[in-house]
C-alpha positions as CSV (number, residue, x, y, z in Angstrom):
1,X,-1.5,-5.4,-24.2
2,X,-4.5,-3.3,-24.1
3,X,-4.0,-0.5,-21.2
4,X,-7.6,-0.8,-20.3
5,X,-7.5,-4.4,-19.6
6,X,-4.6,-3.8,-17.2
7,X,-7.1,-2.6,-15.2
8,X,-10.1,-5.0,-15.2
9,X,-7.0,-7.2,-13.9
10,X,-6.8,-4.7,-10.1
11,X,-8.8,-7.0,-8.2
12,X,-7.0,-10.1,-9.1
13,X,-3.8,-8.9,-9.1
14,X,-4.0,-7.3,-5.7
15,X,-4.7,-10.6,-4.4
16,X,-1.3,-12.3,-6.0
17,X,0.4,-9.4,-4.7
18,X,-0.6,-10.4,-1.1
19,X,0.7,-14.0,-1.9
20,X,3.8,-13.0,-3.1
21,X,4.2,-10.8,-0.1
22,X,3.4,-13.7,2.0
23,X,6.2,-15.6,0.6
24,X,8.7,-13.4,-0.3
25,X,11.0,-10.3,1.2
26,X,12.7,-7.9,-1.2
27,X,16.2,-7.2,-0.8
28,X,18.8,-4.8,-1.8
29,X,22.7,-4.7,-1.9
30,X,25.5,-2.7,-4.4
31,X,26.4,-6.0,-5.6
32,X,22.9,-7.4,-6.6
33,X,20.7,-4.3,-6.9
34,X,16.9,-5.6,-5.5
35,X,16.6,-9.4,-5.1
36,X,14.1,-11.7,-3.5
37,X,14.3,-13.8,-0.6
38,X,12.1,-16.8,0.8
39,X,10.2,-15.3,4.1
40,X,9.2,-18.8,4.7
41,X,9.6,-22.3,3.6
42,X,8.2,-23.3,0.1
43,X,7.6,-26.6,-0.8
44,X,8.6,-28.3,-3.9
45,X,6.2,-26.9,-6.8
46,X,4.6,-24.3,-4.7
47,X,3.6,-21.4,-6.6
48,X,5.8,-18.5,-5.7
49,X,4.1,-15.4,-7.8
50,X,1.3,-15.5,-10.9
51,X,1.3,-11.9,-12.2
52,X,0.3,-10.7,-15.8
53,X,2.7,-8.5,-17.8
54,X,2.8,-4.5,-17.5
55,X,3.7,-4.1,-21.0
56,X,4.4,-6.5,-24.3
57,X,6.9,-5.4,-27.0
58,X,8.1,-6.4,-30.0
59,X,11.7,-7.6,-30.4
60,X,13.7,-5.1,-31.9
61,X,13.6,-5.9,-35.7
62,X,10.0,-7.2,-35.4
63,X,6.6,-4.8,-36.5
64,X,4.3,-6.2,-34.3
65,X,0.1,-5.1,-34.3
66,X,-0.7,-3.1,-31.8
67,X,-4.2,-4.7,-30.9
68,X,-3.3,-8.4,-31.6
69,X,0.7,-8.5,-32.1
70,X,1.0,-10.7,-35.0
71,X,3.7,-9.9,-37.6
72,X,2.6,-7.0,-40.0
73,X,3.7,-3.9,-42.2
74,X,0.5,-2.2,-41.6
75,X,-0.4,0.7,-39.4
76,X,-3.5,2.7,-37.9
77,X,-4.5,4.5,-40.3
78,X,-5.6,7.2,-38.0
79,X,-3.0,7.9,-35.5
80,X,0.0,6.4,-38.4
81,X,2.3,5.7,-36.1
82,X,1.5,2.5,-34.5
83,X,1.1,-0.4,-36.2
84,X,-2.0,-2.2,-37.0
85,X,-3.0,-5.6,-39.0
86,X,-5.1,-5.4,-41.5
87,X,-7.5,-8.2,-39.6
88,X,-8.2,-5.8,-36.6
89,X,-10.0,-2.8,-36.6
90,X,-8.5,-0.5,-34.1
91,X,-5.9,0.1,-31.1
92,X,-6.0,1.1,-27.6
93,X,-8.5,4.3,-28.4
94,X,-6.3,6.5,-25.9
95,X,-3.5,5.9,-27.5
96,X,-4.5,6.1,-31.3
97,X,-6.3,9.7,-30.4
98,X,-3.1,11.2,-28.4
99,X,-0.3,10.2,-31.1
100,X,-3.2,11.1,-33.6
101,X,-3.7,14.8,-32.5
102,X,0.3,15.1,-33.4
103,X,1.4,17.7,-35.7
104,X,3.2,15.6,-38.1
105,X,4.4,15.9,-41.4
106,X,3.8,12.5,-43.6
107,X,7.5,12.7,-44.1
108,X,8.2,12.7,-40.8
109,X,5.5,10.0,-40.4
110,X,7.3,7.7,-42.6
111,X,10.6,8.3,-40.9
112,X,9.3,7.2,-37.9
113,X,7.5,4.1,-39.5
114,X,10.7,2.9,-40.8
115,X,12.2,2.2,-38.0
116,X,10.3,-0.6,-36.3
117,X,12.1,-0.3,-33.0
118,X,10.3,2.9,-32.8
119,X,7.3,1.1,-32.0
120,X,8.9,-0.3,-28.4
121,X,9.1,3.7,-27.5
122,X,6.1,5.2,-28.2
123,X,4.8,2.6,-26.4
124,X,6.2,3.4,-22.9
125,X,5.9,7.2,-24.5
126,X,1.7,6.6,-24.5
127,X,1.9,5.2,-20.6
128,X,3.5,8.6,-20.4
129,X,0.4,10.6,-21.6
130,X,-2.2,9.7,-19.8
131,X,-3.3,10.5,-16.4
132,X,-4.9,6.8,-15.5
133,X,-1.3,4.9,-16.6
134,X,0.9,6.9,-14.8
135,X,1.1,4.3,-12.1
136,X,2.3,1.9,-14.8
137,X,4.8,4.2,-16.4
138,X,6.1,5.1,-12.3
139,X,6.8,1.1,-11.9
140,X,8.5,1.2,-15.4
141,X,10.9,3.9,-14.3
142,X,11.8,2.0,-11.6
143,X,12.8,-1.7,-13.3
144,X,16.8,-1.4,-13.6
145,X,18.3,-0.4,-17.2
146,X,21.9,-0.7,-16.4
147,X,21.9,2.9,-18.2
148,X,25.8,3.3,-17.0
149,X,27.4,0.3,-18.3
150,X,25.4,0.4,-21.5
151,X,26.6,3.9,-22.6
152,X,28.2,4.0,-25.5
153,X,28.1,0.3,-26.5
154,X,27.0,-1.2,-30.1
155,X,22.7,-1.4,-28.6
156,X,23.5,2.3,-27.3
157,X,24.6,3.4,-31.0
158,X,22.1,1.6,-32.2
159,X,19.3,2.6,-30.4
160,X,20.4,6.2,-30.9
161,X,20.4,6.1,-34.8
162,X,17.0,4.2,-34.9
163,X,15.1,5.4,-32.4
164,X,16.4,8.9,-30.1
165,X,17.3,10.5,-33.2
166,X,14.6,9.5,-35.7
167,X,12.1,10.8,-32.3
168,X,13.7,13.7,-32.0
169,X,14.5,15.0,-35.6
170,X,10.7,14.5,-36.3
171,X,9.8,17.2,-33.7
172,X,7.6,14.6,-32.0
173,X,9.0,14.5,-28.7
174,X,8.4,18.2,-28.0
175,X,4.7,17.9,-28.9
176,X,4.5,15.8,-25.9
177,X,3.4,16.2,-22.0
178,X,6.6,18.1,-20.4
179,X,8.3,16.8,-24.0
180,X,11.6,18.8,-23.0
181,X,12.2,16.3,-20.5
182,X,12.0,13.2,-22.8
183,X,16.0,13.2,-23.5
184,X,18.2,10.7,-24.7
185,X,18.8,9.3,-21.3
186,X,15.2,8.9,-20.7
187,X,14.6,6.7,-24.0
188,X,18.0,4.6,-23.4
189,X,16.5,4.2,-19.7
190,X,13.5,2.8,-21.3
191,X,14.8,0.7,-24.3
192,X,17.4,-1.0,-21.5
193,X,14.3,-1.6,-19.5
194,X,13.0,-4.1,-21.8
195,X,16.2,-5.5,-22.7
196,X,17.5,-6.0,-19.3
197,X,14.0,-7.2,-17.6
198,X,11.9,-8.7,-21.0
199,X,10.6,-12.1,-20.6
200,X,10.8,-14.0,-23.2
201,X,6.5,-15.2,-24.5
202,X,5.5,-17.4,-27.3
203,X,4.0,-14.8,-30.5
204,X,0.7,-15.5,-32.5
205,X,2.7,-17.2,-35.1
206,X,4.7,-20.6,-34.7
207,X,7.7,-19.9,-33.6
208,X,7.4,-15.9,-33.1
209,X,8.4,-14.7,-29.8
210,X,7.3,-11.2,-28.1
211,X,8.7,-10.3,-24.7
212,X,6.8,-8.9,-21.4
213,X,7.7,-6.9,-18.7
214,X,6.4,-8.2,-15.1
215,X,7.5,-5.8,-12.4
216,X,7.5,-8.6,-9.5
217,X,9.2,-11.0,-11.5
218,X,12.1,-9.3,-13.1
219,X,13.2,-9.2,-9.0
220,X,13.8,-12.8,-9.3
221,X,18.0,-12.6,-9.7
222,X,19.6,-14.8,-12.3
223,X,21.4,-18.4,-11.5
224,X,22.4,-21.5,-14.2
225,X,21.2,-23.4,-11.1
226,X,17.7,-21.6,-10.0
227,X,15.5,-22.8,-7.9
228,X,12.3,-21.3,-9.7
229,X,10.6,-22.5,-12.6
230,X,8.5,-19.5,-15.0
231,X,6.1,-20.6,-17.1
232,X,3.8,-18.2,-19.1
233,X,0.7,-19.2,-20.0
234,X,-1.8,-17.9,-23.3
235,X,-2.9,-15.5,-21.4
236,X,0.9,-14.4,-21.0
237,X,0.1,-14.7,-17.4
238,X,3.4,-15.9,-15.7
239,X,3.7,-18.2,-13.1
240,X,7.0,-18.5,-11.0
241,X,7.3,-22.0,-8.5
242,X,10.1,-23.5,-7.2
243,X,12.0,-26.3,-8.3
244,X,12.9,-28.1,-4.9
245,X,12.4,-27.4,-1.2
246,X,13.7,-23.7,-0.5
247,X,14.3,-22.6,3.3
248,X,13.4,-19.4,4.5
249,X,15.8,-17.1,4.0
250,X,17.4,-18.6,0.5
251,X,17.7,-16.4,-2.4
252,X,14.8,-16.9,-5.0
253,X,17.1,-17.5,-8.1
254,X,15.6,-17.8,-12.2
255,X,17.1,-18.6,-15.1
256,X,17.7,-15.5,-18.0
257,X,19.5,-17.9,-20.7
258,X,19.6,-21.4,-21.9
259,X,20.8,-24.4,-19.3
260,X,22.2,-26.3,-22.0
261,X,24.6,-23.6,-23.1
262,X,28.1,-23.9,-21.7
263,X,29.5,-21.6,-19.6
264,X,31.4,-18.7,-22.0
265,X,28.2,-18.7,-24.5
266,X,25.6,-18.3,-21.3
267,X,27.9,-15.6,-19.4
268,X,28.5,-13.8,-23.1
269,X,24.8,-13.9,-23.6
270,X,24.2,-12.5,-20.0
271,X,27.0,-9.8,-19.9
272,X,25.5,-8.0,-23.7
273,X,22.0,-8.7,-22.9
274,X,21.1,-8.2,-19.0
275,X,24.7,-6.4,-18.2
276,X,26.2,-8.4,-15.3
277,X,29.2,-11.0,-14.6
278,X,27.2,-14.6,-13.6
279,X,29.0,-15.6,-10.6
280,X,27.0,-18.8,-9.6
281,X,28.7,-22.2,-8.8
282,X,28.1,-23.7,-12.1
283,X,30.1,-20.6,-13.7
284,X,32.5,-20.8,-11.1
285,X,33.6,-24.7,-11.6
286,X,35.1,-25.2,-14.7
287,X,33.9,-29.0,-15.0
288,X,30.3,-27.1,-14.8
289,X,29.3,-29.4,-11.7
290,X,31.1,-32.5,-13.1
291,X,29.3,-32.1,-16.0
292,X,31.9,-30.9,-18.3
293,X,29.5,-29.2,-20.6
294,X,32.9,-27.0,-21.7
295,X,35.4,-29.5,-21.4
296,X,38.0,-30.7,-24.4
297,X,39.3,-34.3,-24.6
298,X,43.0,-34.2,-24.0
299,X,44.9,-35.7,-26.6
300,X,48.1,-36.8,-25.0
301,X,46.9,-38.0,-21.2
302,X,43.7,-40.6,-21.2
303,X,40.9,-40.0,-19.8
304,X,41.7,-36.4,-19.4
305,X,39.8,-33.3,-20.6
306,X,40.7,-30.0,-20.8
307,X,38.9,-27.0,-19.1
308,X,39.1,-23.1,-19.1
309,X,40.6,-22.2,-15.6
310,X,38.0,-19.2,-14.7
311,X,41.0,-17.0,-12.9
312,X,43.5,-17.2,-15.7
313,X,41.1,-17.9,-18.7
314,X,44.0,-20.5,-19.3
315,X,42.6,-24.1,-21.0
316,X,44.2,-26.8,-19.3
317,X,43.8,-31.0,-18.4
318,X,42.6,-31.6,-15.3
319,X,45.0,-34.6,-15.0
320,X,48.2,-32.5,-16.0
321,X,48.0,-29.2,-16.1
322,X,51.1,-29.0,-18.4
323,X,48.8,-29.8,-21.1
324,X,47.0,-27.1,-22.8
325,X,45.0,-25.7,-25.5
326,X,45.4,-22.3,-27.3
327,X,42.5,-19.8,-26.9
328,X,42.5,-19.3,-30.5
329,X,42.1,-23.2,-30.9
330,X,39.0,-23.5,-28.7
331,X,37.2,-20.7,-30.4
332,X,38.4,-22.2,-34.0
333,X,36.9,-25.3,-33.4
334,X,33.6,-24.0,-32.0
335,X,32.8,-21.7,-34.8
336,X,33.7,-24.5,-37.2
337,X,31.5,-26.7,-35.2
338,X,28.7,-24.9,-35.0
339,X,28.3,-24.1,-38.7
340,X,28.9,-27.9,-39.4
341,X,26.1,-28.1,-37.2
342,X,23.7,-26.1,-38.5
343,X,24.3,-27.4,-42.2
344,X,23.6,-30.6,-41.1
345,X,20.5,-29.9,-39.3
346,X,17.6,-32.6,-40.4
347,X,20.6,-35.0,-42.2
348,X,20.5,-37.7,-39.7
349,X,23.6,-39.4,-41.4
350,X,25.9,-35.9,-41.7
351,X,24.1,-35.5,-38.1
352,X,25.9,-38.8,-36.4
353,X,29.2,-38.2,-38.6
354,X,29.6,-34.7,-37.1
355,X,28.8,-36.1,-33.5
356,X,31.6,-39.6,-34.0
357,X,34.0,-36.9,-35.6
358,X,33.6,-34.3,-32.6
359,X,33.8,-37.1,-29.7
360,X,37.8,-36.9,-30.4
361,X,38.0,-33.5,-30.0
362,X,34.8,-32.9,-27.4
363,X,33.6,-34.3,-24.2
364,X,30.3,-36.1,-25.0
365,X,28.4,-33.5,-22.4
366,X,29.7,-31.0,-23.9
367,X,27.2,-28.4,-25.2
368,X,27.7,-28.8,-29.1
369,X,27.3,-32.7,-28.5
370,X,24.3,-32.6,-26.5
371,X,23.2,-30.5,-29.4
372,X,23.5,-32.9,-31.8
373,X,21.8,-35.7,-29.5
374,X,19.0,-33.9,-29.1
375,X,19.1,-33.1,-33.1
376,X,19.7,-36.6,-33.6
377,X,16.7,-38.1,-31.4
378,X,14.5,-35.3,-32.7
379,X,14.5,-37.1,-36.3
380,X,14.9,-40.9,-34.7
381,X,11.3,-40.0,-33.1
382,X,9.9,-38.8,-36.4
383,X,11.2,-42.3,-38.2
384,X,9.6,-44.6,-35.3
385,X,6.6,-42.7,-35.1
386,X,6.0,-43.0,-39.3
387,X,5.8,-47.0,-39.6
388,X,6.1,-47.1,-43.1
389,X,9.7,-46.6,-42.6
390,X,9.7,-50.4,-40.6
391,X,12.3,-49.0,-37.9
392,X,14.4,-51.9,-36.6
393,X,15.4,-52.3,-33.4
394,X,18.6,-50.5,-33.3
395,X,17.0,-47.2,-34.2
396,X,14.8,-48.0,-30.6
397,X,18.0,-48.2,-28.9
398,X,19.9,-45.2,-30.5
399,X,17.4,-43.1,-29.7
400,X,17.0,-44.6,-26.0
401,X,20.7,-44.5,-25.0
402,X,20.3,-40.9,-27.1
403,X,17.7,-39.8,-24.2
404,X,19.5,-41.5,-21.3
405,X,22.9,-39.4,-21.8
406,X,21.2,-36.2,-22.0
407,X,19.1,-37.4,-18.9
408,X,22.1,-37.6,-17.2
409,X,23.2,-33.9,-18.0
410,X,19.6,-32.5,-16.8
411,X,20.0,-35.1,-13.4
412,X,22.7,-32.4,-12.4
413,X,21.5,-29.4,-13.9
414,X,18.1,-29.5,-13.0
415,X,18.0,-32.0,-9.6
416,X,14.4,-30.8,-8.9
417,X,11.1,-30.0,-11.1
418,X,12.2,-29.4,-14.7
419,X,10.7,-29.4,-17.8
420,X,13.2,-30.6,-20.0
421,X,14.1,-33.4,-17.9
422,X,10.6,-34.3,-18.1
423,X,10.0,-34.1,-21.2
424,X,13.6,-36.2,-21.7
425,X,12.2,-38.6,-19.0
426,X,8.9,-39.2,-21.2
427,X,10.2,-39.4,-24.7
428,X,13.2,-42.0,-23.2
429,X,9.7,-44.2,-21.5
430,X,7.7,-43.4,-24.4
431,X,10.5,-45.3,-27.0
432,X,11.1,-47.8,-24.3
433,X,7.6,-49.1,-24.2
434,X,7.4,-49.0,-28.1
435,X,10.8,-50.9,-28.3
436,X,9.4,-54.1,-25.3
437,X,6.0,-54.1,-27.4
438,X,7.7,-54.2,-31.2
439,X,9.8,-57.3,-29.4
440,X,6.9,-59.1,-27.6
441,X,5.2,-59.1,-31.0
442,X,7.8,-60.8,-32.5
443,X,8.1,-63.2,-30.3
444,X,11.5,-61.8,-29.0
445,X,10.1,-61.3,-25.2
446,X,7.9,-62.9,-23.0
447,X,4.7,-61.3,-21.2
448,X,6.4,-61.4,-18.2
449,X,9.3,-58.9,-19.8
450,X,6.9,-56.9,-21.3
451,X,4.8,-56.3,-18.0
452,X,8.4,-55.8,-16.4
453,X,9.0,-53.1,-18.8
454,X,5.7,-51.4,-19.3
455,X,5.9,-51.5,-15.2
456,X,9.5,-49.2,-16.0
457,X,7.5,-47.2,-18.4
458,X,4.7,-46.3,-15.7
459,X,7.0,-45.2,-13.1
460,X,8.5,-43.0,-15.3
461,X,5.6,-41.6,-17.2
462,X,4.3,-41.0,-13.5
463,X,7.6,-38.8,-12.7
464,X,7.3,-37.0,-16.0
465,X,3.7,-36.5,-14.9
466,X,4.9,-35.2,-11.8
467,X,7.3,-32.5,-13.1
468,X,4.4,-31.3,-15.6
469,X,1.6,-31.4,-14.1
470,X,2.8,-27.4,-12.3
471,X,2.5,-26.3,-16.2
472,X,-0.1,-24.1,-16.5
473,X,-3.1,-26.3,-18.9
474,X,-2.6,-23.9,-21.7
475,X,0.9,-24.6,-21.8
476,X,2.6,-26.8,-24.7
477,X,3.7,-28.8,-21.6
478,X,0.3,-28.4,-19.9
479,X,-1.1,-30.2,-23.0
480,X,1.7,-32.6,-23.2
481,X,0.9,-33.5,-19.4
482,X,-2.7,-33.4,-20.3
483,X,-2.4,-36.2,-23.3
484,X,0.2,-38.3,-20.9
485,X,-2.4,-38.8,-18.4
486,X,-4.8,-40.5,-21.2
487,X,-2.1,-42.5,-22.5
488,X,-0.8,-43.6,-19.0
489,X,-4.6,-44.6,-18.4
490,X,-4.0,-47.0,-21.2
491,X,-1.0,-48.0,-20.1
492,X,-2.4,-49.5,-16.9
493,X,-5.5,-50.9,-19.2
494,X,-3.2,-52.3,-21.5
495,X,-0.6,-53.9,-18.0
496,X,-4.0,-55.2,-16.8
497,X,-5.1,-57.1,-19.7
498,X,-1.5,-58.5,-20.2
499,X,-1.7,-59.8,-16.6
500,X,-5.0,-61.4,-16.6
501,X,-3.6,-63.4,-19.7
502,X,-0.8,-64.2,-17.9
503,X,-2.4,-65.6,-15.0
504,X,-5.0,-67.5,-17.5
505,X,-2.2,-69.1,-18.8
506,X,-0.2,-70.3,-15.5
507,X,-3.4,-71.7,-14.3
């Protein structure tokens, strides 16, 4: 982000700030560090805190343009240090004439532009420099790093090879305001920042992802069960709301990792990337809320499934706890699973294989299945939407009772607002109304059935419509909600006509 349009941003921004002080109270404890708190009641979908980032970096193997941030090997060519696309013309002027008033050798240059996570440094370093972005770099210092448990770990090496050392070999550091003080502490401080508090936002390219820092909303704490929603928009404004009704005085909880996830991946990914033990109810029950997301099918005792007892780490059935599965088993068949997964990616044959194969060994909720479903009806949408391949009606249905079991999953993950169950709820309506109309063409239902199940369709594309409708416009989702209200519109045109020829016909 441009520094200088941080600051055209004061006026607005000081108004979301006295929202978000309306509706929220900042907490402390040992055990959570700073959390937020409702001060009052919000209502389901009420918008909790819009705030626009502080800072965007690059993920740490990405070279990302300074002015634009799409994907490049380039750099300024007067400051050398940052880089640059070869589509934009310059870089925040401050910064380009500080770094370019360095004393540096072009060896030394190039030692620094190897490293690309370099990039993520000098660019707190800049805030740093200058007298009107002190305020920003302040608020940075004060976002939690988790400094102490991070010490020494593999991202601690690693940042110290490619990054402290490259900074400080170079002689750059001391050219600096009050350089002596920028020490290897400092930078760890500042490269944990952005680990520990980076929200994840969509890149230039498909598929390319940059992450922000927010000061307000890195305060949100983390549950699998939150009862906020983010959403960032293209202006990589983010917009926190809740997900239900939340009293006053409840705990505003987010979301850091993947819902669909089971429990040892999502508290892995939480304890090397954000540093903390997740101790919310879904970690604590080893059926993950009945949803058994983790859970094994025992062999010997039907209808039983095996789960990891959180206390002893010991896998066990739930109908006899005499029956149990080695730890080296588990992880064995995971890790072959997974790569049997990913080699089968777009093979929609190898795809239902794998998932009949893994039903004797896996619950069917549990996270590699629910994978594969969502693989599976990925490709079955492709087929029905491409007519040429003639779909018959069993590929309707595969991909209906496809979107009803994962439904099912996201009814208990996500009770309130959610994306995914909305966009679950509208592909399972979408394939339903395709599946009544493909049968009352061929004579196979009457108009009646066919108003009954369009009538099914509305109500759900009306709840889908519900859930999205929060999305900010410029939102994937905001555009999906966007086209659903023209198609639901002929929908009711399409029920209408259907009726009127109905009645012509009674009469």
């Amino acid at each position: 982000m441009q520094i200088s349009a941080i600051f055209k941003r004061t006026n607005r921004m000081a108004a979301v700030s006295e929202d978000f002080a309306k509706k929220c109270e900042v907490k402390e404890n040992e055990t959570m560090g700073r959390y937020v708190i409702a001060s009052t009641n919000i209502r389901e979908g009420e918008t909790v805190l819009c705030e626009q980032p502080i800072l965007l970096l690059s993920n740490n193997t990405d070279r990302r343009c300074s002015s634009c941030y799409k994907l490049t090997n380039s750099f300024c060519g007067k400051c050398r240090l940052l880089p640059l696309c070869g589509e934009c013309v310059h870089h925040d002027a401050r910064d380009c004439k500080r770094l370019a008033e360095l004393q540096l050798e072009e060896e030394q240059v190039e030692k620094l532009q190897a490293q690309a996570e370099v990039n993520n440094a000098l660019t707190y370093l800049v805030l740093r420099e200058h007298k009107e972005t002190q305020p920003q770099y302040e608020q940075l210092l004060q976002m939690e790093s988790h400094l102490a448990l991070r010490r020494n770990t593999e991202i601690w090496r690693t940042y110290r090879e490619q990054v402290v050392l490259p900074l400080q070999s170079t002689g750059l550091l001391q050219q600096l305001r009050n350089g002596a003080e920028i020490d290897e502490e400092l930078l760890q401080h500042l490269l944990g920042t952005t680990d520990v508090n980076g929200f994840e936002i969509r890149a230039p390219e498909s598929g390319g992802t940059l992450r922000g820092l927010y000061i307000r909303a890195a305060l949100f704490p983390h549950s699998c069960t939150p009862n906020l929603v983010t959403a960032i928009d293209e202006e990589r404004r983010i917009k926190v709301y809740a997900n239900r009704y939340i009293p006053a005085g409840e705990i505003l909880y987010n979301c850091y990792t993947n819902i669909l996830l089971g429990t040892e991946e999502r508290r892995l990914i939480l304890k090397q990337g954000k540093c903390f033990d997740c101790q919310c109810a879904r970690c604590q029950d080893p059926t993950e809320l009945g949803t058994h997301m983790s859970s094994f099918v025992c062999k010997t005792c039907k209808g039983g499934y095996i789960v990891k007892q959180l206390e002893s780490g010991i896998w066990q059935c739930l109908l006899n706890p005499e029956h149990t599965l080695k730890p080296e088993f588990v992880a064995n068949v995971l890790e072959r699973a997974k790569e049997e997964v990913f080699h089968a990616r777009d093979d929609i044959y190898r795809l239902e294989l794998l998932l009949a194969k893994l039903s004797r060994l896996l619950h069917g909720n549990h996270y590699i299945m629910l994978d594969l479903k969502q693989n599976i009806a990925s490709i079955l949408r492709q087929i029905l939407q491409n007519m040429a391949h003639r779909p018959n009606r069993k590929v309707y249905e595969r991909k209906i009772r496809l979107c009803q079991e994962i439904l099912l999953v996201l009814k208990v993950l996500t009770p309130g607002i959610s994306r995914l169950k909305a966009i679950a709820l509208y592909e399972l309506a979408n394939t339903q109304a395709e599946l009544a109309r493909k049968l009352f063409s061929e004579q196979e239902q009457s108009t009646q059935d066919l108003l009954a199940e369009l009538h099914q369709t509305e109500v759900m594309i009306r709840e889908s419509l519900r859930m999205l409708l929060y999305e900010p416009i410029s939102t994937p989702e905001g555009q999906l909600a966007h086209g659903m209200l023209r198609e639901l519109k002929e929908l009711q045109n399409d029920m209408k006509m259907l009726q009127q020829s109905n009645d012509d016909v009674v009469h």
